[in-house]
C-alpha positions as CSV (number, residue, x, y, z in Angstrom):
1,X,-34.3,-61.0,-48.5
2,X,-36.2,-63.7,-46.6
3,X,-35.4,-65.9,-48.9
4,X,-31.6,-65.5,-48.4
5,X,-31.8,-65.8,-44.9
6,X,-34.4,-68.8,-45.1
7,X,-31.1,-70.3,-47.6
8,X,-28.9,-69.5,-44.0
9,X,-31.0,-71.5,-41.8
10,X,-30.4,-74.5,-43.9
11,X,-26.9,-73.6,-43.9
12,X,-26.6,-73.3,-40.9
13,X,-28.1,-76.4,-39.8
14,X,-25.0,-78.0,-40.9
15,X,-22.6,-76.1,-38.8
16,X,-25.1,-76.7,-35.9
17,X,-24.5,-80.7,-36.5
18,X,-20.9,-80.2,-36.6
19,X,-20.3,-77.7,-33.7
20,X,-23.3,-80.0,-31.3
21,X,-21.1,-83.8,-32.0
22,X,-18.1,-82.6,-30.6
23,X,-19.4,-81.7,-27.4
24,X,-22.4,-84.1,-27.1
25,X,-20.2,-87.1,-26.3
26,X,-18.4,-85.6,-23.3
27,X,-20.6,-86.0,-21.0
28,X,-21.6,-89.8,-21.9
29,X,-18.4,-91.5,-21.9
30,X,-18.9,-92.9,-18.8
31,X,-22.2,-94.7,-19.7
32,X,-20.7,-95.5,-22.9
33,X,-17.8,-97.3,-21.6
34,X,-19.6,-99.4,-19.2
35,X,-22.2,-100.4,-21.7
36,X,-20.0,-101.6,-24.3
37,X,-16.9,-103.2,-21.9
38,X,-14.6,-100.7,-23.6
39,X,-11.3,-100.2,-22.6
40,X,-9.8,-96.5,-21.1
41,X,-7.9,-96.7,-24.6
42,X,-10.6,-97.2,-27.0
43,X,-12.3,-94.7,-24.9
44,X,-9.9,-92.1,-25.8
45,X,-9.5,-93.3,-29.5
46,X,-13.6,-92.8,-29.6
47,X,-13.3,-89.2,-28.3
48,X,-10.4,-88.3,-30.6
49,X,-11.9,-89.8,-33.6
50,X,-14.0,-87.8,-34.4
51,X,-12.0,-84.6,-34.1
52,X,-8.6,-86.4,-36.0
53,X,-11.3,-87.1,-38.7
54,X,-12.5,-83.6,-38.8
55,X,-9.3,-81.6,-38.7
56,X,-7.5,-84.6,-41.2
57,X,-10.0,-83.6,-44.1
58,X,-10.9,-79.8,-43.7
59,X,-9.3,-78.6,-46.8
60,X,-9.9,-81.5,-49.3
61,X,-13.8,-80.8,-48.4
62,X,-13.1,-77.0,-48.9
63,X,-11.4,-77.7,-52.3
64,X,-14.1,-80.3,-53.4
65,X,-16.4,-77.9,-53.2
66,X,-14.6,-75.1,-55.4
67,X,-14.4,-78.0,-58.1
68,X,-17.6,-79.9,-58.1
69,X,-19.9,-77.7,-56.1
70,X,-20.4,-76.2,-52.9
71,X,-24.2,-77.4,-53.1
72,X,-23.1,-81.0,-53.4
73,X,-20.5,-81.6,-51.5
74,X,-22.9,-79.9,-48.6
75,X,-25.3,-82.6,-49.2
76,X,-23.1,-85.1,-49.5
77,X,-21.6,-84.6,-46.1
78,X,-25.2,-84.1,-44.5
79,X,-26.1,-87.4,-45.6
80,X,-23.1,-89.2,-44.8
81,X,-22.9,-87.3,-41.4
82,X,-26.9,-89.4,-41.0
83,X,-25.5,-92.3,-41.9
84,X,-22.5,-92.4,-39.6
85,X,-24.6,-91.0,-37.1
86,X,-27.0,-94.2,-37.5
87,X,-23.8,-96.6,-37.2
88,X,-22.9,-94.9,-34.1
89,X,-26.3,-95.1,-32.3
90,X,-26.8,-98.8,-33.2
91,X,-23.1,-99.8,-32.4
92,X,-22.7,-103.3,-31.1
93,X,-19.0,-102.6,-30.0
94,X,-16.2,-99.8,-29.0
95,X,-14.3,-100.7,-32.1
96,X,-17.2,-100.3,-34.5
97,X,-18.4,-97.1,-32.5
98,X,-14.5,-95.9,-33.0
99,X,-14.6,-96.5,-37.2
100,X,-18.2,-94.6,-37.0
101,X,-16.9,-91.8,-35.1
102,X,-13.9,-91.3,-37.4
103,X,-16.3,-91.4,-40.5
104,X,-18.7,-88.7,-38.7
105,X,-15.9,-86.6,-38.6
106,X,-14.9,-86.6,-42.0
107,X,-18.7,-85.7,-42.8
108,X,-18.3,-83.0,-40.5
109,X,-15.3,-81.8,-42.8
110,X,-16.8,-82.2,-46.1
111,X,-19.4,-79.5,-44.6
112,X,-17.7,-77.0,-42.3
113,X,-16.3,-75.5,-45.2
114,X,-19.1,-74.9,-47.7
115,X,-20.9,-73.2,-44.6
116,X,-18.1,-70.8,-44.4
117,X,-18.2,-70.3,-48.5
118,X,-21.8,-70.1,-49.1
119,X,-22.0,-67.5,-46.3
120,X,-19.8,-65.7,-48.4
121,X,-21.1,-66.2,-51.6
122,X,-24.7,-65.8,-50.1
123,X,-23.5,-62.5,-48.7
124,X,-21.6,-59.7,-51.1
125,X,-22.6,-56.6,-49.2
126,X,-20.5,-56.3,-46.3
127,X,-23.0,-55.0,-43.7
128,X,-25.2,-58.3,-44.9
129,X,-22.7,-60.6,-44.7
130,X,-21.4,-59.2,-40.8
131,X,-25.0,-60.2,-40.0
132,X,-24.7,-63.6,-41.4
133,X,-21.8,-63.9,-39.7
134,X,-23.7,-63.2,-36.5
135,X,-26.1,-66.3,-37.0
136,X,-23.0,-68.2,-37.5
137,X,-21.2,-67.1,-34.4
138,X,-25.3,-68.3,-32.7
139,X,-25.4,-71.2,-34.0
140,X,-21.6,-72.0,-32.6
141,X,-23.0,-71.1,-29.2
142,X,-26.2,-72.9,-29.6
143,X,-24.3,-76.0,-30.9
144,X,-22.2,-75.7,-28.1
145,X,-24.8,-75.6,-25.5
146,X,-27.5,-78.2,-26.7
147,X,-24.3,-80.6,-27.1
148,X,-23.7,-80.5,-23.6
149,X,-27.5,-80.3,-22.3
150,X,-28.8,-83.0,-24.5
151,X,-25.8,-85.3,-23.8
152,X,-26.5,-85.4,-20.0
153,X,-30.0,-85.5,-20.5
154,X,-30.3,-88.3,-22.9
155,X,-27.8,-90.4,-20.9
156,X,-29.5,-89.7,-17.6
157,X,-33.2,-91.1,-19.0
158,X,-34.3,-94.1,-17.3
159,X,-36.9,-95.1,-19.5
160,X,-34.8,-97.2,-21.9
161,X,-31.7,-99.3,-21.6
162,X,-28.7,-97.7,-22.7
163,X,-29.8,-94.1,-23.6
164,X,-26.6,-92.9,-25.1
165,X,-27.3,-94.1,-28.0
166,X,-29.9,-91.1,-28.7
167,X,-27.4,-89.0,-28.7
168,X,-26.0,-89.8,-32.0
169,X,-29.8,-90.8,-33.5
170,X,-31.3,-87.4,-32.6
171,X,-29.4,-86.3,-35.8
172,X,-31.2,-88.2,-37.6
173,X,-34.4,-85.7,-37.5
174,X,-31.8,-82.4,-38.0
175,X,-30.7,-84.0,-41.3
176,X,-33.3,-84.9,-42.7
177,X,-35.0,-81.9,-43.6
178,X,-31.5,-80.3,-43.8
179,X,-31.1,-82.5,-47.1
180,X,-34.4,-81.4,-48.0
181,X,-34.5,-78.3,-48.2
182,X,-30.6,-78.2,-49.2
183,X,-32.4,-80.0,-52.6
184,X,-35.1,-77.4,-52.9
185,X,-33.5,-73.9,-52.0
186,X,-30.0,-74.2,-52.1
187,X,-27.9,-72.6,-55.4
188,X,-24.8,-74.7,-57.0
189,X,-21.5,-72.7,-56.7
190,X,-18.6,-73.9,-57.9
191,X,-15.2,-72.6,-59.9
192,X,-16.1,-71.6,-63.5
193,X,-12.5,-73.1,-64.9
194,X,-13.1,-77.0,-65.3
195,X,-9.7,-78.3,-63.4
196,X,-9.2,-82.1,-62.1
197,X,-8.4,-83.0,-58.8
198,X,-5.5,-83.3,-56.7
199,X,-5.5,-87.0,-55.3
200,X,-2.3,-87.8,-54.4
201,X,-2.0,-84.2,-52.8
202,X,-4.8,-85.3,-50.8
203,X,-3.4,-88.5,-49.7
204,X,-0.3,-86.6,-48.7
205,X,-1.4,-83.8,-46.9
206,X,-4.7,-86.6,-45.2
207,X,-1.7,-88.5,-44.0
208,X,0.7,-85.1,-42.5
209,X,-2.7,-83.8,-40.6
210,X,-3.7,-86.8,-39.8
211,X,-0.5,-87.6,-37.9
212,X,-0.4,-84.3,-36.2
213,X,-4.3,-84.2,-35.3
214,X,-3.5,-88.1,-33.4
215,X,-0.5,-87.1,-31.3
216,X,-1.9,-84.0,-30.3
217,X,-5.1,-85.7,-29.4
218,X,-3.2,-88.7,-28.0
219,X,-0.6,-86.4,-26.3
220,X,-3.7,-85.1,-24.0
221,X,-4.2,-88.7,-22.9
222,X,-0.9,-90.1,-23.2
223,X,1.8,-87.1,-22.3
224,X,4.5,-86.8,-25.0
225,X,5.3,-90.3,-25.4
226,X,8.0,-91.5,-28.0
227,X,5.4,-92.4,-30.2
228,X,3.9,-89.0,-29.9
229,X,6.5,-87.0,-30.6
230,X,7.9,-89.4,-33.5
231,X,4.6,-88.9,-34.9
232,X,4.7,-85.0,-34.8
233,X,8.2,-85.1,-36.5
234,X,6.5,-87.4,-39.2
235,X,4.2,-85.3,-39.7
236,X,6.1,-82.5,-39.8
237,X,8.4,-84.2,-43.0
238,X,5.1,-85.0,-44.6
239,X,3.4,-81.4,-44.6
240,X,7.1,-80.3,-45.9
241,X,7.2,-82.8,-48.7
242,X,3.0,-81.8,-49.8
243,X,4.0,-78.2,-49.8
244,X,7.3,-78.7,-52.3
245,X,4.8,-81.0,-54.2
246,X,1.7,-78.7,-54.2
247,X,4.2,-75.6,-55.6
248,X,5.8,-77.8,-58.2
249,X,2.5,-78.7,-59.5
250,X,1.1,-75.4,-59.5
251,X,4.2,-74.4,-61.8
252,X,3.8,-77.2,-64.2
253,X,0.2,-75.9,-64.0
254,X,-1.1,-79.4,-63.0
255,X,-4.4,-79.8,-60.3
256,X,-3.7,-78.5,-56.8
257,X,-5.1,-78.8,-53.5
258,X,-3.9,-75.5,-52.1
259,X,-3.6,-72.3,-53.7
260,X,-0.5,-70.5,-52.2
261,X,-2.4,-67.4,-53.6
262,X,-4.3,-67.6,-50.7
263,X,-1.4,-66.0,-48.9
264,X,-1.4,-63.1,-50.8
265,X,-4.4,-61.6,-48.7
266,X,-3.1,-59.7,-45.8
267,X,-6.4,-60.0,-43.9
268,X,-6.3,-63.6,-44.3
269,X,-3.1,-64.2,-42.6
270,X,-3.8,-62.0,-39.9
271,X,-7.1,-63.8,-40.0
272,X,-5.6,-67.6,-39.0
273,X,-3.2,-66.0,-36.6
274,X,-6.3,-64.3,-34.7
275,X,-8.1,-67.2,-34.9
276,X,-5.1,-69.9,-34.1
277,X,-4.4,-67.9,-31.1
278,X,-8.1,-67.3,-30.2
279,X,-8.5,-70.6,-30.1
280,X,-5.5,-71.9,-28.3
281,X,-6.9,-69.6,-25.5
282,X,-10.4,-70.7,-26.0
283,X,-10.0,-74.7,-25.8
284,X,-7.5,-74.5,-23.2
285,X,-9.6,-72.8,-20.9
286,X,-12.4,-74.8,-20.8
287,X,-9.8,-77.6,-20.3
288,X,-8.0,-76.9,-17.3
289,X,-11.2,-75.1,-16.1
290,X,-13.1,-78.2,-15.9
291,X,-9.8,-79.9,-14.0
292,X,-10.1,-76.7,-11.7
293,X,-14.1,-76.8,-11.1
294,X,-14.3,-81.0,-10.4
295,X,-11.1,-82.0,-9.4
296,X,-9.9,-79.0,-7.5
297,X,-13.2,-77.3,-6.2
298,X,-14.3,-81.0,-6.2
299,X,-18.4,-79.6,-8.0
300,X,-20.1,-82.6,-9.7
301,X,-19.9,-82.6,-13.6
302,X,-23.7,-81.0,-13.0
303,X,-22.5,-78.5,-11.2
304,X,-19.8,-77.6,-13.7
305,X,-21.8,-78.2,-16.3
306,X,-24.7,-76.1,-15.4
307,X,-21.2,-73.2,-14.9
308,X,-20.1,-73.8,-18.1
309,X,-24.1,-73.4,-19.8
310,X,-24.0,-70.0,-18.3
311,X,-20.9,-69.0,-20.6
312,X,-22.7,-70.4,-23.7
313,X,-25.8,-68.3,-23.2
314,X,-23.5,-65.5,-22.7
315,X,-22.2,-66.3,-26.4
316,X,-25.4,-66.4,-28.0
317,X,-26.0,-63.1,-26.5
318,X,-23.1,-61.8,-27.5
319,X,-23.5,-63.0,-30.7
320,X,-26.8,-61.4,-31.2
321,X,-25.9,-57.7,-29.9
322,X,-22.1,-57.8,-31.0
323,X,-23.0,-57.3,-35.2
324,X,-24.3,-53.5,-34.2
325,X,-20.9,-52.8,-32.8
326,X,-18.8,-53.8,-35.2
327,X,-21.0,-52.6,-38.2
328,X,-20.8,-48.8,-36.2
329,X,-17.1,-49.4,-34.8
330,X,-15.3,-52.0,-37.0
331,X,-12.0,-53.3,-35.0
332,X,-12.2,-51.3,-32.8
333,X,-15.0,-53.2,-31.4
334,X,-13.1,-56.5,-31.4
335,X,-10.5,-54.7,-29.6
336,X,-12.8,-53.9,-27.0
337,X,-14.4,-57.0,-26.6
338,X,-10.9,-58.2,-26.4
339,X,-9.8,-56.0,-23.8
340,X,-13.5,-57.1,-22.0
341,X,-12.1,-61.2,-21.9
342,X,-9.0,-60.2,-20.4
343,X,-10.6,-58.1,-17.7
344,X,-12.8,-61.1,-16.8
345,X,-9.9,-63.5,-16.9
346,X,-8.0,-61.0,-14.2
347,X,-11.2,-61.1,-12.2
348,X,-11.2,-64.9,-12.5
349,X,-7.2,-64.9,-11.2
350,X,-8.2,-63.2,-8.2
351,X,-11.9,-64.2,-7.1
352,X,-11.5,-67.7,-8.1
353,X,-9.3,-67.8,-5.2
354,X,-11.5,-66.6,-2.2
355,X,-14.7,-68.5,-1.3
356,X,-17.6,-67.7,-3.8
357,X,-21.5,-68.5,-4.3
358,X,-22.5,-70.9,-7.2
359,X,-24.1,-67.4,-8.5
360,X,-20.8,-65.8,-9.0
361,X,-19.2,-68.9,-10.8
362,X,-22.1,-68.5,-13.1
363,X,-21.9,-64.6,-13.6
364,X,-18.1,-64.9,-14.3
365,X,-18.4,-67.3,-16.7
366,X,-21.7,-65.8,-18.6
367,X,-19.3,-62.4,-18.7
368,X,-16.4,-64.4,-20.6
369,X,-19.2,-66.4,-22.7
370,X,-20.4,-62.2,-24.0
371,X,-16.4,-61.5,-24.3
372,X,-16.0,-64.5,-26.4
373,X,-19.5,-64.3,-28.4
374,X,-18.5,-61.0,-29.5
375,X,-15.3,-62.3,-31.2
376,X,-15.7,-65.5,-32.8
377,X,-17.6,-64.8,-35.8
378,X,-15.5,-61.6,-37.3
379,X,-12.7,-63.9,-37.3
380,X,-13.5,-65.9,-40.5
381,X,-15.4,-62.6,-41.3
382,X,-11.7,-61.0,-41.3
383,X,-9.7,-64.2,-42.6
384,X,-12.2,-64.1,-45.8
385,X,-13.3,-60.9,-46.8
386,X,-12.4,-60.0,-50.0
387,X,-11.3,-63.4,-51.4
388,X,-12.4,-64.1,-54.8
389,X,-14.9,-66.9,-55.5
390,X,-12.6,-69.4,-57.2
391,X,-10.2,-69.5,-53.8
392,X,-12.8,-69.1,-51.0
393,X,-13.7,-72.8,-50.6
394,X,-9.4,-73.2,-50.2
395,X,-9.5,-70.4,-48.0
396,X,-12.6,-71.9,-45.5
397,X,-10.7,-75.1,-45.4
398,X,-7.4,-73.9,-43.9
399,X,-8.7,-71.4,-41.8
400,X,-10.9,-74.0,-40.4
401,X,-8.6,-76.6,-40.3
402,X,-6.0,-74.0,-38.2
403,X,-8.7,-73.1,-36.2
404,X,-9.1,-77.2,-35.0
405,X,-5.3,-77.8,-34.9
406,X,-5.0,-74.6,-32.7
407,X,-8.0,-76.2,-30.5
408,X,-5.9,-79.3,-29.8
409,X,-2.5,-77.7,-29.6
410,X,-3.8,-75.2,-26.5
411,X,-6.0,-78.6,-24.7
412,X,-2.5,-80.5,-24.9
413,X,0.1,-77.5,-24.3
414,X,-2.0,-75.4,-21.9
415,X,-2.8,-78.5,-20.3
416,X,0.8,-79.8,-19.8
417,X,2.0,-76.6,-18.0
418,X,-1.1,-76.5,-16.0
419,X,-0.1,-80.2,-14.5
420,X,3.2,-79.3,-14.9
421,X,2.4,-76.2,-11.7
422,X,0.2,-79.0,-10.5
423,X,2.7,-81.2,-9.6
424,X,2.2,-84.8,-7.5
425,X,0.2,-82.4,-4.9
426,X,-4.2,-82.0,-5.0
427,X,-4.0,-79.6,-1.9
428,X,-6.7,-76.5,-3.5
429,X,-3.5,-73.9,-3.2
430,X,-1.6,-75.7,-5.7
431,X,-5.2,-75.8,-8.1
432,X,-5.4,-72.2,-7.9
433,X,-1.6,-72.0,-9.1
434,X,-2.3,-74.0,-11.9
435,X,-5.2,-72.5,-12.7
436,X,-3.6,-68.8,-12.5
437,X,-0.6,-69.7,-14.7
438,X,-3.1,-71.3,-17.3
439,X,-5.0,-67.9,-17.6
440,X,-1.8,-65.9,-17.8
441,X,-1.1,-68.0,-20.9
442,X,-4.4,-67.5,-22.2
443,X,-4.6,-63.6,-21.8
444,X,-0.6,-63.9,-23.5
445,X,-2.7,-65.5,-26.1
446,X,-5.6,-62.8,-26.4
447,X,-2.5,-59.7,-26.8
448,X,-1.9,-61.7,-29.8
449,X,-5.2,-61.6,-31.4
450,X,-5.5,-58.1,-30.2
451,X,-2.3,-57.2,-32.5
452,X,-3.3,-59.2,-35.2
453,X,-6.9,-57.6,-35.2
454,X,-5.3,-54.0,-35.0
455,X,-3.3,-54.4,-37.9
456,X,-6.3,-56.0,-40.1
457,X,-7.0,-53.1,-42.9
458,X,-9.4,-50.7,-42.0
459,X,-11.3,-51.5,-45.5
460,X,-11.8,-55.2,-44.1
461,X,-14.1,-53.9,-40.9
462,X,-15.0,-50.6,-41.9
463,X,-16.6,-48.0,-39.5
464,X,-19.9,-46.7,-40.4
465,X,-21.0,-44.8,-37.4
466,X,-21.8,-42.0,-40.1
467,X,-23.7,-43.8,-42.3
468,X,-27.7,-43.7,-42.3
């Protein structure tokens, strides 16, 4: 048994890496673009980079795994993530820290879904596996947290010139031993039918995401330009065309990216719409929250920052107490912590509006960091119970890939009515409407999950309150 969890760490460690380099670079960019003369549009092409590298490649690194092995491709992404990670520390321009970025993100992608698989794999027995999924839903709070903290902290040293660059070289010692011990305790899975690999699919489907992932990203900088929007039509002709060409190879029983048998799994589709509009909610919120905290309660990024810690240690709480819930109560403990984020969110309508102490702030927002906490990691729990070995690297890769595209849809959309409310006024009254109608849309969004998650098969979460 210590062995199996020892096998999670190092798992782990992977999805710690991913979660940690989205965040870590937020709080540097100003250091960043001052150091290296870079424009306000390479800036934004650095932040979205990464992410439009991440969400582009999700499911070919989920599918590479089922074919040549979950174990390799795992390692394969660590290392490359290292590299990358080098490039970007040691990067002599924006441009060059733009291509390293992008590359980092498709590292990120060849692992995010092999941590998601092996957990599975790793974990047949269902009270086990709601465990694992525990450490998972830790090490997303953790990753989420350090990001924040060790990117103001290692751009704020004075003892070297340029300290944003240890941002990206503190991977360095995380990987290492991460490829180590991946080498020495970590078991090959892979699909027991030898089947070749879809290329072109790849190609085509690369090229749909990656056109959707770059006007939704861009769309957050840029508003919905022409360019935007002819992009997301684009994309939306190239996504049909790979899903007409990823059925008609499947009937001429040629190699496939996607298996459409995926589908077939009730829980999984109620799975990806919990999580798509879980995280719609989720990304939005701490958009237009930080707009609300430093623009319209004009706090310092510390100050919001040190708000916004507050929610994450409230997550890894969460995260740690929640598995004893739902192994006693199944859904009906996601219900209830449900039920819990709306209740703060209504709390947050009205008390965000009257004059509060820093304490407060903090207490509201480590009460929506246990609602969210308690969520989060049944989700893939939900989206991939039951699914059979050969498809579950397929299934991590679209449910993680929905999971970022939902991310950037709720930042851009969420964000758009909340300036949209905002209007050409920065009076604190019209803040507070913006801010209100941006929660409204985000407790919409959690009645959603909630009827998603009460319609998931009982079988999927079971109860075992009556159980020894």
């Amino acid at each position: 048994m210590k062995h199996k969890y020892l096998k999670l760490l190092v798992i782990l460690l992977g999805q710690l890496l991913t979660i940690m380099d989205i965040f870590i670079i937020n709080v540097s960019i100003p250091s960043i673009q001052r150091d290296l003369h870079a424009s306000n549009g390479k800036m934004q092409f650095m932040i979205a980079a990464y992410l439009i590298g991440f969400a582009s490649l999700l499911i070919t690194g989920g599918r590479l795994g089922d074919l040549y092995g979950r174990k390799k491709i795992y390692m394969i992404g660590l290392i490359a993530f290292m590299i990358s990670s080098i490039a970007c520390g040691f990067s002599v321009g924006a441009g060059q820290l733009v291509i390293s970025r992008f590359v980092q993100g498709i590292s990120a992608a060849m692992m995010a879904p092999q941590v998601l698989s092996m957990i599975q794999i790793l974990f047949s027995d269902h009270q086990e596996r709601t465990k694992a999924m525990g450490w998972y839903g830790i090490t997303i709070g953790i990753g989420t947290v350090l990001g924040q903290f060790l990117g103001g902290y290692f751009s704020s040293l004075t003892m070297m010139n340029e300290p944003w660059r240890l941002i990206f070289l503190m991977n360095i010692p995380i990987c290492l031993p991460a490829v180590f011990l991946t080498l020495k305790l970590l078991d090959e899975s892979k699909i027991s039918v030898k089947q070749s690999f879809d290329a072109v699919g790849v190609l085509i489907l690369s090229a749909g995401l990656f056109c959707a992932t770059y006007a939704l990203t861009m769309s957050d900088h840029d508003g919905l330009h022409f360019k935007n929007v002819s992009l997301m039509i684009i994309s939306g002709g190239i996504l049909f065309t790979f899903i007409k060409n990823q059925k008609k190879r499947i009937q001429n029983k040629r190699a496939y990216l996607i298996d459409f048998d995926l589908f077939r799994y009730k829980n999984f589709n109620l799975g990806i719409i919990a999580v798509s509009f879980f995280f719609i909610m989720l990304d939005s919120y701490f958009y237009i929250l930080s707009l609300f905290f430093q623009n319209g309660l004009k706090m310092s990024p510390l100050e919001a920052g040190e708000i916004i810690v507050f929610q994450g240690l409230g997550f890894i709480l969460a995260s740690f107490i929640s598995v004893k819930f739902i192994l006693r109560y199944g859904k009906k403990a996601l219900i209830a912590g449900l039920s819990f984020i709306i209740l703060v969110l209504i709390f947050q309508l009205f008390l965000f509006r009257m004059q509060m102490e820093f304490p407060v702030f903090c207490l509201l927002l480590f009460l929506h960091g246990l609602g969210i906490g308690s969520i989060i990691p049944s989700l893939a729990n939900i989206a991939l119970s039951g699914m059979p070995e050969k498809l579950i690297g397929n299934a991590s890769g679209v449910y993680t890939t929905l999971q970022q595209i939902a991310a950037i849809i709720g930042i851009v959309a969420v964000g758009s009515v909340f300036y949209y409310f905002l209007g050409e006024k920065s009076a604190i009254h019209n803040y507070h409407n913006a801010f209100s109608v941006g929660l409204l849309i985000n407790i919409f969004c959690l009645i959603f999950v909630m009827i998603s998650i009460f319609k998931v098969p009982d079988h999927v979460l079971p109860e075992m309150r009556h159980r020894k």
